[in-house]
VEXMINU-255593 format. One record per residue (C-alpha): residue number from 1; residue in one letter; x, y, z. Coordinates in nm, 4 decimals, decimal comma. Layout:
REM residues N
ATOM | NUM | A | X | Y | Z
...
***
This chain:
REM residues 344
ATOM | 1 | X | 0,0000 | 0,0000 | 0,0000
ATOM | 2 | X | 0,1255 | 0,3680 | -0,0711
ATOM | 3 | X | 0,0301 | 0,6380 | 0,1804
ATOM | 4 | X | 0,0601 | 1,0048 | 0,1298
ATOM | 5 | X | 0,1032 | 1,1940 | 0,4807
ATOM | 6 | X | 0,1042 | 1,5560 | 0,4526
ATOM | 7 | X | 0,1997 | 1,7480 | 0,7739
ATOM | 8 | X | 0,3827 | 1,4576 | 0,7924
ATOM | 9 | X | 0,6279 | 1,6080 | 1,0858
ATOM | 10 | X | 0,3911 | 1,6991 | 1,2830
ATOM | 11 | X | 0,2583 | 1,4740 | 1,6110
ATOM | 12 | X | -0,0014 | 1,3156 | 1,3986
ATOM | 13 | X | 0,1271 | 1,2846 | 1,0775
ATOM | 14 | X | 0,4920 | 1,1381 | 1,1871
ATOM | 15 | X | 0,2990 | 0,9005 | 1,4305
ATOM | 16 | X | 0,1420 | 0,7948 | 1,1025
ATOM | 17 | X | 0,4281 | 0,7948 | 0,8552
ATOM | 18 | X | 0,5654 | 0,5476 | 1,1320
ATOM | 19 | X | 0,2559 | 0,3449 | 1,1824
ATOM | 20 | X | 0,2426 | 0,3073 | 0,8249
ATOM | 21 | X | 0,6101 | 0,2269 | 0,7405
ATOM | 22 | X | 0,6394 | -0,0351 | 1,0584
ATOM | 23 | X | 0,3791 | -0,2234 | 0,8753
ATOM | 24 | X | 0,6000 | -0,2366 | 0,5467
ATOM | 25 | X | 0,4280 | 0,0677 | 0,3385
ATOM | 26 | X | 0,5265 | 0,2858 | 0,1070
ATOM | 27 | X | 0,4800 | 0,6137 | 0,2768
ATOM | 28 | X | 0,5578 | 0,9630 | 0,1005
ATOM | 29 | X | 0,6193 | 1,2411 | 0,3459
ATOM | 30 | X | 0,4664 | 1,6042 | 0,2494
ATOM | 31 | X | 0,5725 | 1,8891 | 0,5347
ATOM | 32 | X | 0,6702 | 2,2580 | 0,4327
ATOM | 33 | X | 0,8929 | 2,2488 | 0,7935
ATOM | 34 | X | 0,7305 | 2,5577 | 0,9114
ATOM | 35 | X | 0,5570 | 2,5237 | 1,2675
ATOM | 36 | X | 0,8140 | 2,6748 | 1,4459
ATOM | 37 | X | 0,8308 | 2,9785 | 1,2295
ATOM | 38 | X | 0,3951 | 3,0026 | 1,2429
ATOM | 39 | X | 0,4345 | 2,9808 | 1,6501
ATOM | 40 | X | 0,6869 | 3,2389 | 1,6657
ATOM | 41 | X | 0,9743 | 3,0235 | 1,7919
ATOM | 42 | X | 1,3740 | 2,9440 | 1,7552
ATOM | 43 | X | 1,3045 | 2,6100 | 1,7985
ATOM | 44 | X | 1,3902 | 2,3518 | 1,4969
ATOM | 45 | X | 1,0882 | 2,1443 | 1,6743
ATOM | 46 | X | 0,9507 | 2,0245 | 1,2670
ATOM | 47 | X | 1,3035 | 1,9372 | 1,2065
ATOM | 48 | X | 1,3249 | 1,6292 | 1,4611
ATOM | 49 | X | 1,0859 | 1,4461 | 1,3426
ATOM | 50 | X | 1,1731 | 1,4990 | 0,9540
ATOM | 51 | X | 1,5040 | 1,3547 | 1,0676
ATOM | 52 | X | 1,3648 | 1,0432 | 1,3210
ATOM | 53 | X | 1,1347 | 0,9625 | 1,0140
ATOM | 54 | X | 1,4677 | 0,8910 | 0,7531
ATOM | 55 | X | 1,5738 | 0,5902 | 1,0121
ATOM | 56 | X | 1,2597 | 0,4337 | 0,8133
ATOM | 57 | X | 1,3997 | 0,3363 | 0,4517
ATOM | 58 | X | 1,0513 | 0,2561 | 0,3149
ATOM | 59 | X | 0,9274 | 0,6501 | 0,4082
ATOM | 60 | X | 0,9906 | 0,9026 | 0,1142
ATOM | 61 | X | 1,0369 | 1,2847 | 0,2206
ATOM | 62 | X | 0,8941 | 1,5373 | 0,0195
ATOM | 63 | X | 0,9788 | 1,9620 | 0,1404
ATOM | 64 | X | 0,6983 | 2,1226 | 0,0039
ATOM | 65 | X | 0,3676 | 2,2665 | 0,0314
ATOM | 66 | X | -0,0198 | 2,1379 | 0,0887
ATOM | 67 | X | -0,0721 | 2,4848 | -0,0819
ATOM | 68 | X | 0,1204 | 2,4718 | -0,3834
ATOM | 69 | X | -0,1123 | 2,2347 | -0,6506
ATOM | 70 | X | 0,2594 | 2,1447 | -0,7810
ATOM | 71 | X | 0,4315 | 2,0212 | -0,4901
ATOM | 72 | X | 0,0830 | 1,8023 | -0,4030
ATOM | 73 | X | 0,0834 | 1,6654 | -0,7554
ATOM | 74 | X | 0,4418 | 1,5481 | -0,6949
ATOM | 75 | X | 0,4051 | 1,3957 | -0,3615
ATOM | 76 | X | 0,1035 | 1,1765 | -0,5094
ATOM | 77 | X | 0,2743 | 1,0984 | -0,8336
ATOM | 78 | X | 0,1193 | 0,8196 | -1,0119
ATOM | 79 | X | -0,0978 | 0,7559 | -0,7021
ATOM | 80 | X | -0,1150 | 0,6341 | -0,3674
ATOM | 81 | X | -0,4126 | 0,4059 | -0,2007
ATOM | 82 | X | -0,4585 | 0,6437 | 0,1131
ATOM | 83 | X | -0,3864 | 1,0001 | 0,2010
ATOM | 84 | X | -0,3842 | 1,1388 | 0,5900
ATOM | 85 | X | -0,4224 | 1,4967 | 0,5622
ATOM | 86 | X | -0,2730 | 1,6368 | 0,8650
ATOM | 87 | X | -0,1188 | 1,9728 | 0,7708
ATOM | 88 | X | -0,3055 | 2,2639 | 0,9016
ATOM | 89 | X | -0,1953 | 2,5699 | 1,0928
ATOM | 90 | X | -0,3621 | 2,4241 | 1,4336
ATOM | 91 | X | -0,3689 | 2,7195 | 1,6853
ATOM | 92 | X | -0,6463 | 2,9599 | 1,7259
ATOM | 93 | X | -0,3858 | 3,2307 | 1,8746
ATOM | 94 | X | -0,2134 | 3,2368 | 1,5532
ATOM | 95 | X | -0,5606 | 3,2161 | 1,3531
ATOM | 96 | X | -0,6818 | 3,5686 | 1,5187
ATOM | 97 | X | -0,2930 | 3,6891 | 1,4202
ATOM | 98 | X | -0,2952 | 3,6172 | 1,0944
ATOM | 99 | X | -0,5946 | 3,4950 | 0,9628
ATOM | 100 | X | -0,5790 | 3,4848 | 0,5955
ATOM | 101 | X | -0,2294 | 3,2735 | 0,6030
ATOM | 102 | X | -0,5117 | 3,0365 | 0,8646
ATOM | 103 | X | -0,7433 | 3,0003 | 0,6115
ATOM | 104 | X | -0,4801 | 2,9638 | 0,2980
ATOM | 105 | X | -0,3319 | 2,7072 | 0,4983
ATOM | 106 | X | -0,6542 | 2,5382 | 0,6020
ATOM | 107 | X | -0,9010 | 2,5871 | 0,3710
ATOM | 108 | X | -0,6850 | 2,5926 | 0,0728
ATOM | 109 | X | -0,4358 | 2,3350 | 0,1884
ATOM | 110 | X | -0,6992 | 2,1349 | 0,2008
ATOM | 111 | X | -0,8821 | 2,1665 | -0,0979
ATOM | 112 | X | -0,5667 | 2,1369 | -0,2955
ATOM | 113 | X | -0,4774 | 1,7949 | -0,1654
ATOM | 114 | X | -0,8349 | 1,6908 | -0,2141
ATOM | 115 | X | -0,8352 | 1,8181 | -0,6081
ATOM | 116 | X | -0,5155 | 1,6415 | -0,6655
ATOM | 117 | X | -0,6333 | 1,3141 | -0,5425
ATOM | 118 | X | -0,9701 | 1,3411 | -0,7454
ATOM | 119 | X | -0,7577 | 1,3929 | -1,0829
ATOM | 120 | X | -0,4617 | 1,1299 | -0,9991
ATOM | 121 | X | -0,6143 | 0,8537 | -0,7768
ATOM | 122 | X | -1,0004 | 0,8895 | -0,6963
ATOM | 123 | X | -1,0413 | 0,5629 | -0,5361
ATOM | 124 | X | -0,7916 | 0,6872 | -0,2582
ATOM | 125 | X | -0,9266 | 0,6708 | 0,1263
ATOM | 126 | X | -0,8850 | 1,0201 | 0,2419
ATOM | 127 | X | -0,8874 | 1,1242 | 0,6219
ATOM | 128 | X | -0,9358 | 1,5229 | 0,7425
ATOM | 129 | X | -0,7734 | 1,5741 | 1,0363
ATOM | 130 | X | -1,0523 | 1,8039 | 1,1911
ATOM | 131 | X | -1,1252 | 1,9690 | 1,5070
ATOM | 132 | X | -1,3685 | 1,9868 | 1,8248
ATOM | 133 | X | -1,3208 | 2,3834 | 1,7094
ATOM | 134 | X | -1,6013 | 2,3450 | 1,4566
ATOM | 135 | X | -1,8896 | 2,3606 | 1,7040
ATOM | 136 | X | -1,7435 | 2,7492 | 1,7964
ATOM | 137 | X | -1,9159 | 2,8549 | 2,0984
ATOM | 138 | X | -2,2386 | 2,6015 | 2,0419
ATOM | 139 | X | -2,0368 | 2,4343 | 2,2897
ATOM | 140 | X | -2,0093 | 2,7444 | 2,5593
ATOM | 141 | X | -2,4109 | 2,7063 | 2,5808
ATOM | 142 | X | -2,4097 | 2,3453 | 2,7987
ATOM | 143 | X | -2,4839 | 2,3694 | 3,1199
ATOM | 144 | X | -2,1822 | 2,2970 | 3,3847
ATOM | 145 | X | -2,1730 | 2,2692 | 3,6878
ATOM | 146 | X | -1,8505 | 2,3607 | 3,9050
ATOM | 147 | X | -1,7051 | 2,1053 | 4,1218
ATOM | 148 | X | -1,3631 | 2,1322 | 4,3591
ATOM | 149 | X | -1,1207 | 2,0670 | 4,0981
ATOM | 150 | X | -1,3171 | 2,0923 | 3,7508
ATOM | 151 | X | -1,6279 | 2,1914 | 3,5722
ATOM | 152 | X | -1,8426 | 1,9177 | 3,4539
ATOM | 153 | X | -2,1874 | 1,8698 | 3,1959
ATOM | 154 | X | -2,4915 | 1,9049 | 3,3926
ATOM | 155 | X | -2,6592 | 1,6965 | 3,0959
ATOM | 156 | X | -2,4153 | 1,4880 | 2,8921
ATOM | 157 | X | -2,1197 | 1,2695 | 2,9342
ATOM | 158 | X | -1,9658 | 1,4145 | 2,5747
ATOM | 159 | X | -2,0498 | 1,6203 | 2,2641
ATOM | 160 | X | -2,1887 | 1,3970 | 1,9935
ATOM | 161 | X | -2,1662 | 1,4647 | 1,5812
ATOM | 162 | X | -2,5196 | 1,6142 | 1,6394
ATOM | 163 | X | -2,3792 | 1,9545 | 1,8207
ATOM | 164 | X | -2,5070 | 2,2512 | 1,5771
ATOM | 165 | X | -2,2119 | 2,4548 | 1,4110
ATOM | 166 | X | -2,3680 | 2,7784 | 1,2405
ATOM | 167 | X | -2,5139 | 3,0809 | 1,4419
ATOM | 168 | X | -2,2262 | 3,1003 | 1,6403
ATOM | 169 | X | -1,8464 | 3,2414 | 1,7139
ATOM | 170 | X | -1,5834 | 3,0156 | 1,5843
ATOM | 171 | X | -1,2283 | 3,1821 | 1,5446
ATOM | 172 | X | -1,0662 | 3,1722 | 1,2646
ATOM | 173 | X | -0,9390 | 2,9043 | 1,3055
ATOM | 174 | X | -1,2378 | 2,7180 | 1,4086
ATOM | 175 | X | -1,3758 | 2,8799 | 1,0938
ATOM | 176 | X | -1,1081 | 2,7554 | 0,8220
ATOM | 177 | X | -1,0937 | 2,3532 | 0,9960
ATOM | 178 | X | -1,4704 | 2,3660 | 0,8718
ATOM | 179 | X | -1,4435 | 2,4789 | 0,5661
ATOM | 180 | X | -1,1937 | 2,1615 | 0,4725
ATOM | 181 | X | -1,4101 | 2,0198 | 0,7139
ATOM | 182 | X | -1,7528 | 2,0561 | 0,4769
ATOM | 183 | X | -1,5115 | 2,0087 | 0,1652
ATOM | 184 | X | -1,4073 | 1,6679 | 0,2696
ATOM | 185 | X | -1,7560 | 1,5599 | 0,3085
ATOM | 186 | X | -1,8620 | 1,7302 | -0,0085
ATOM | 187 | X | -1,6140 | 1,5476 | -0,2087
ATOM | 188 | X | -1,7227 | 1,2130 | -0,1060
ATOM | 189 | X | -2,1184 | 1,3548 | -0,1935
ATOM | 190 | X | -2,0575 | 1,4571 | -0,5687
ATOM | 191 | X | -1,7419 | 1,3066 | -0,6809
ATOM | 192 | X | -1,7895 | 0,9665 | -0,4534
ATOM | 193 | X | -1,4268 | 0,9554 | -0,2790
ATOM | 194 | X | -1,4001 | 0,7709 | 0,0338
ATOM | 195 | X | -1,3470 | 1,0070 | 0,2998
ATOM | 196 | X | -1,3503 | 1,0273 | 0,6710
ATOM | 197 | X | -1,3210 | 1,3367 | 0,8893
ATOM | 198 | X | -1,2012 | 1,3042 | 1,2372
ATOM | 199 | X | -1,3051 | 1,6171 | 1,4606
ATOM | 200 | X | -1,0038 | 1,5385 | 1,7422
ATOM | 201 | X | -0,9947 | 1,6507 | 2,0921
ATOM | 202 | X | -0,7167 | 1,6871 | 2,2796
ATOM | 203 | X | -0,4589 | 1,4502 | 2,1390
ATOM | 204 | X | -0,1285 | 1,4278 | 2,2879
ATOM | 205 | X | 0,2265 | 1,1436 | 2,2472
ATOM | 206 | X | 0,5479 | 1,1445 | 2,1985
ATOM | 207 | X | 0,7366 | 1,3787 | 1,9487
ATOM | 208 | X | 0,4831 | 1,6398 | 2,0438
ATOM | 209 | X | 0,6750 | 1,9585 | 2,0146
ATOM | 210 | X | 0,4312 | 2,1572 | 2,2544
ATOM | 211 | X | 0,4080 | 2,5715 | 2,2683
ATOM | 212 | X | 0,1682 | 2,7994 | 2,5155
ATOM | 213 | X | -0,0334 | 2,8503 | 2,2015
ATOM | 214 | X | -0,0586 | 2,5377 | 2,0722
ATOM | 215 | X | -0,0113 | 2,1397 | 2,2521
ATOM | 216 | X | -0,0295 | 2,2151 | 2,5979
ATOM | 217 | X | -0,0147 | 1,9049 | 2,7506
ATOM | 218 | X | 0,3291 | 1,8497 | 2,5660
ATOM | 219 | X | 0,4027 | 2,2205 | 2,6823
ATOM | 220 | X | 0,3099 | 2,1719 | 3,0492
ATOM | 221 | X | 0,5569 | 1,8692 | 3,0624
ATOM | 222 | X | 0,8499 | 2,0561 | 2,8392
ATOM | 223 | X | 0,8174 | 2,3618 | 3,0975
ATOM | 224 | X | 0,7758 | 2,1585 | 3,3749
ATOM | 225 | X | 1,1279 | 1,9694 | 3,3496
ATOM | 226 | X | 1,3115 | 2,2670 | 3,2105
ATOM | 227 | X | 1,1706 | 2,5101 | 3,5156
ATOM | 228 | X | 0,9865 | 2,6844 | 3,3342
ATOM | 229 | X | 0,6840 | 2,8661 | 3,4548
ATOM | 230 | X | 0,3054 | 2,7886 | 3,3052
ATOM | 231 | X | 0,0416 | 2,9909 | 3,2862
ATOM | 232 | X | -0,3121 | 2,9085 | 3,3647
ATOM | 233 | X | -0,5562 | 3,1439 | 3,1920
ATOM | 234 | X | -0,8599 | 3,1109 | 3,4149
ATOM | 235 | X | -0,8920 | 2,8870 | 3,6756
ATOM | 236 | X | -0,7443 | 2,5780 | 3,5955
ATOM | 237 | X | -1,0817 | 2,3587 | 3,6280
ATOM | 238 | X | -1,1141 | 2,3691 | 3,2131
ATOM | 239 | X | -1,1349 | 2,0195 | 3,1256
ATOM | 240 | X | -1,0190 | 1,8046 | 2,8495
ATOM | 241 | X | -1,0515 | 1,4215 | 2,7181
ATOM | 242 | X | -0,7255 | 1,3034 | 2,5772
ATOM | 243 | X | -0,6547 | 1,0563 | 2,3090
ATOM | 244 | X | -0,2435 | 0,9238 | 2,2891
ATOM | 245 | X | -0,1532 | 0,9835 | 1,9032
ATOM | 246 | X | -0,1242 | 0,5970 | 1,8968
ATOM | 247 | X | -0,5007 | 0,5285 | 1,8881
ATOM | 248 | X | -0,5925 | 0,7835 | 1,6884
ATOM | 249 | X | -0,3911 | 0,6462 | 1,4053
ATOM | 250 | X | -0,5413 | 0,3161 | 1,4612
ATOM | 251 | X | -0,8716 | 0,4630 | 1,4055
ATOM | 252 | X | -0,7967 | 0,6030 | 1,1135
ATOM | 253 | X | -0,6707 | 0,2763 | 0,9790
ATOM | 254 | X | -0,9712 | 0,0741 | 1,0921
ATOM | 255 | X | -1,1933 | 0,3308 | 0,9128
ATOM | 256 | X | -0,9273 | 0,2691 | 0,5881
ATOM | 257 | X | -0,9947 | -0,0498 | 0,6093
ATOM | 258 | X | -1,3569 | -0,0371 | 0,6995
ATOM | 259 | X | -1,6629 | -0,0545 | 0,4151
ATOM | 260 | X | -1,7418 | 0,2689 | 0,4827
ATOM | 261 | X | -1,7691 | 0,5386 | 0,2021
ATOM | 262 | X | -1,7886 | 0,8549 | 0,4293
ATOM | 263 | X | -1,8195 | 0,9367 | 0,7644
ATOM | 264 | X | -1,7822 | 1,2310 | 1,0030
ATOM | 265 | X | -1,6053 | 1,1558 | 1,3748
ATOM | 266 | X | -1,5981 | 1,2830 | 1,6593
ATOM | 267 | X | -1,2433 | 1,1369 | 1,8472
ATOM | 268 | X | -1,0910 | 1,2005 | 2,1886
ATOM | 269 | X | -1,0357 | 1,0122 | 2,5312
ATOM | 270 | X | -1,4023 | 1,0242 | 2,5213
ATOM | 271 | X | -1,5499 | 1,0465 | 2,8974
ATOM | 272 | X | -1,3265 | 0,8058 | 3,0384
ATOM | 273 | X | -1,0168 | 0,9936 | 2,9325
ATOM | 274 | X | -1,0679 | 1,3298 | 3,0812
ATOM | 275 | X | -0,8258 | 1,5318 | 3,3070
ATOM | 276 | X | -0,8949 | 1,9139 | 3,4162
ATOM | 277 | X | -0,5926 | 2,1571 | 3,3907
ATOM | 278 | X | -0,5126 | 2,1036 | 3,7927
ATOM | 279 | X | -0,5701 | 1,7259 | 3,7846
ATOM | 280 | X | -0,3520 | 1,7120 | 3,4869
ATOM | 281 | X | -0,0810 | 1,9189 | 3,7110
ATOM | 282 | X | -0,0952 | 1,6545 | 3,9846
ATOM | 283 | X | -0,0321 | 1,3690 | 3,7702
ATOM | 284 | X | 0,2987 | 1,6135 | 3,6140
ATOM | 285 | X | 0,4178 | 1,6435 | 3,9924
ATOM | 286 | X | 0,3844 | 1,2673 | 4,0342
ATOM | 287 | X | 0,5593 | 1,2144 | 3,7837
ATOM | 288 | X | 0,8375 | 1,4455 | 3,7508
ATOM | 289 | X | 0,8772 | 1,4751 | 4,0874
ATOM | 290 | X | 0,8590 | 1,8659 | 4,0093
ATOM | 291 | X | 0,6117 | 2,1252 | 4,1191
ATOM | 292 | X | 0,5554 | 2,3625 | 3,8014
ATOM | 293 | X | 0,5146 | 2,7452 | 3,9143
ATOM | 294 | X | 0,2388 | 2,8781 | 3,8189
ATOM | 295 | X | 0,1078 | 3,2261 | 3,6743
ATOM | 296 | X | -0,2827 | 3,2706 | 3,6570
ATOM | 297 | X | -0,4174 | 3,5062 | 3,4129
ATOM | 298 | X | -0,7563 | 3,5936 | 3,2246
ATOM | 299 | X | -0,9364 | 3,3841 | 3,0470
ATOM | 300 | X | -0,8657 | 3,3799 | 2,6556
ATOM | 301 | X | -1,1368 | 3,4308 | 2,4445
ATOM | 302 | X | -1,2702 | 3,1384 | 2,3007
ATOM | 303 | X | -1,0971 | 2,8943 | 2,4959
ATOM | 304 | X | -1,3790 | 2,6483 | 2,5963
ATOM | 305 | X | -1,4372 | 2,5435 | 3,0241
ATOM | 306 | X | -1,5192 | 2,2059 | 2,9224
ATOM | 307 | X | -1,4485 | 1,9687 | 2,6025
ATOM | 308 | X | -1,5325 | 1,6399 | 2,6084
ATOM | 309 | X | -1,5805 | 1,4080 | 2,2968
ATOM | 310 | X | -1,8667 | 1,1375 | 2,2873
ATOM | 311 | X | -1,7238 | 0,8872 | 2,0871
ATOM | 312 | X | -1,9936 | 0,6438 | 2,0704
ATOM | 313 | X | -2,0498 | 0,6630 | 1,7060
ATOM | 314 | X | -1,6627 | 0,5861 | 1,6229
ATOM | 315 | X | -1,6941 | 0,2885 | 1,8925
ATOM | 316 | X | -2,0030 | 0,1176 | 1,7098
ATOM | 317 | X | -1,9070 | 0,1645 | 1,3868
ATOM | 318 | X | -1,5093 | 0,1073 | 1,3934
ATOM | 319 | X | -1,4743 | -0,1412 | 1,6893
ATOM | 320 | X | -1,2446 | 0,1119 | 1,8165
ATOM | 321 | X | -1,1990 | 0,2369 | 2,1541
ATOM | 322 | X | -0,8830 | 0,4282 | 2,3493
ATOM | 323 | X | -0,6080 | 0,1496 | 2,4993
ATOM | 324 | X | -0,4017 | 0,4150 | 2,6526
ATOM | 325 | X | -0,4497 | 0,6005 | 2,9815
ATOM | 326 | X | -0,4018 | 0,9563 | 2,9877
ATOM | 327 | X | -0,1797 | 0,8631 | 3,3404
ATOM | 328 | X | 0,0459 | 0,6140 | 3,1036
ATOM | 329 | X | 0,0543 | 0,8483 | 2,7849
ATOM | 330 | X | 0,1508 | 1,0874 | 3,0187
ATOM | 331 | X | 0,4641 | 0,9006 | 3,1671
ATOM | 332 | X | 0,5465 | 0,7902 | 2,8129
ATOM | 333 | X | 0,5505 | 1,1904 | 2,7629
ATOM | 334 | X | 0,7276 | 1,2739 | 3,0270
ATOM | 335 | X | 1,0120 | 0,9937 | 2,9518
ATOM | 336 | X | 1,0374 | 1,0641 | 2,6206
ATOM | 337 | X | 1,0910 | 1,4692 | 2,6697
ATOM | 338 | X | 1,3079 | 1,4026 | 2,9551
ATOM | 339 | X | 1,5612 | 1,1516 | 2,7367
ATOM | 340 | X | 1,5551 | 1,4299 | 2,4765
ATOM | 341 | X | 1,5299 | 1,7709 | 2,7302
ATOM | 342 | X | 1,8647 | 1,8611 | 2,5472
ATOM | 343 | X | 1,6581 | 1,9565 | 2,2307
ATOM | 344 | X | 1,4352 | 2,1839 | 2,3953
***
């Protein structure tokens, strides 16, 4: 099988070049190498995992961009049997900064990759990396209740594929995820592609290169062993379900291998997986053996109390569900930055 990963040094899309190329794949790498430069930092974070991927001789690197119709047209060549689209600009900070480069990346990444798998190879499985972000502020209206270390749903255990997404703030970012969002679907409607978006929650592993902006549960355990401080904006009780980079990838590949045509995901931890900002914090001290200090500030705008995926739909018609603990992908974490804390 040939597999096209675009964003492809990224956390997802190097977990996937490597799931991919374990199994004996042909996998073609597509990354322009430019999330440091789009977060505003020094750090050569892209850089690491373009170089851990080469240790794989059956992966294929490709510099270019999910922009340029060109450099997508190359990275497909004569074809490939499955394309993970995981390049995206994927911080909402960044989005409100500069939100036309947002949506060119986004939107018109996106659409790009999609056009040049319609004209070269058709009968492709392609997978949108989406976000919870699409609901916007739909999500701000449910109910919470407070408790002594988090907020919680009055109502629900997790936001289902049903939430409404118009009528609504969104950021830009939120805003430009959709639109590849609506375009994935629509290209499995009228030109009969198999596609599959995945609206992720939190999703966190190894090789996660994490900023304040962007990643923070990579970011809390980067600052934490390298004594740097962390700021909480709010109150710390926002809460989160994670999903280790691991099983997401092995949901995408039971949907690739699945009979399904189309379908539209929600993915996280789901319920089971959640952690709050100050639980998370507790599980970093345990295992660190380092207590973080912290500086609280305002809430940002946008940034939702609680987000918690109801993955019930993925469950029933995958056969997929979460193996890893967010307490074990968090030690894996914390390991694997501490082995490397020279890089950072």
């Amino acid at each position: 099988m040939r597999v096209l990963v675009t964003g492809g040094a990224g956390l997802v899309g190097s977990h996937a070049a490597e799931y991919y190329a374990r199994k004996g794949d042909k996998v073609i790498v597509l990354d322009n190498l430019r999330r440091s430069q789009l977060f505003g930092y020094d750090e050569k974070s892209v850089e690491y995992n373009w170089h851990y991927l080469a240790e794989y001789k059956n992966i294929e690197r490709m510099k270019g961009d999910v922009r340029e119709e060109k450099d997508v047209l190359s990275a497909l060549g004569e074809g490939v049997d499955v394309v993970i689209h995981a390049a995206g600009q994927p911080g909402v900070p960044p989005s409100v900064r500069k939100p036309k480069e947002d949506f060119s990346i986004n939107a018109l990444g996106t659409l790009t990759v999609l056009e040049g798998v319609r004209k070269i190879c058709p009968r492709a499985t392609f997978i949108y990396c989406s976000t919870n972000k699409v609901y916007g502020e739909n999500v701000d209206e449910i109910s919470l209740k407070e408790l002594e270390t988090r907020y919680s749903y009055k109502d629900r255990e997790g936001i289902s594929e049903e939430m409404p997404i118009d009528r609504c703030g969104h950021t830009p970012y939120g805003a430009s995820k959709y639109v590849g969002d609506l375009y994935t679907q629509e290209y499995a409607y009228i030109y009969g592609m198999k596609t599959a978006v995945f609206r992720m929650s939190c999703i966190y592993g190894t090789r996660q290169f994490g900023f304040e902006d962007q990643g923070w549960v990579a970011w809390f355990i980067i600052a934490a062993l390298t004594g740097k401080p962390i700021t909480i904006y709010g109150n710390g009780k926002q809460v989160r379900d994670l999903l280790y980079a691991e099983d997401l990838i092995e949901a995408y590949d039971k949907f690739i291998k699945s009979d399904s045509k189309h379908a539209v995901f929600n993915i996280g931890g789901g319920p089971e997986n959640t952690l709050s900002l100050l639980e998370f914090l507790e599980v970093l001290e345990k295992e660190t053996g380092k207590r973080s200090k912290l500086v609280f500030r305002d809430w940002r705008p946008s940034d939702q109390k609680v987000y918690i995926s109801e993955i019930s739909k993925v469950r029933e018609r995958l056969g997929w569900a979460p193996k890893i603990s967010p307490r074990e992908g968090v030690k894996r974490l914390v390991e694997w930055v501490r082995d490397n804390k020279r890089i950072f």
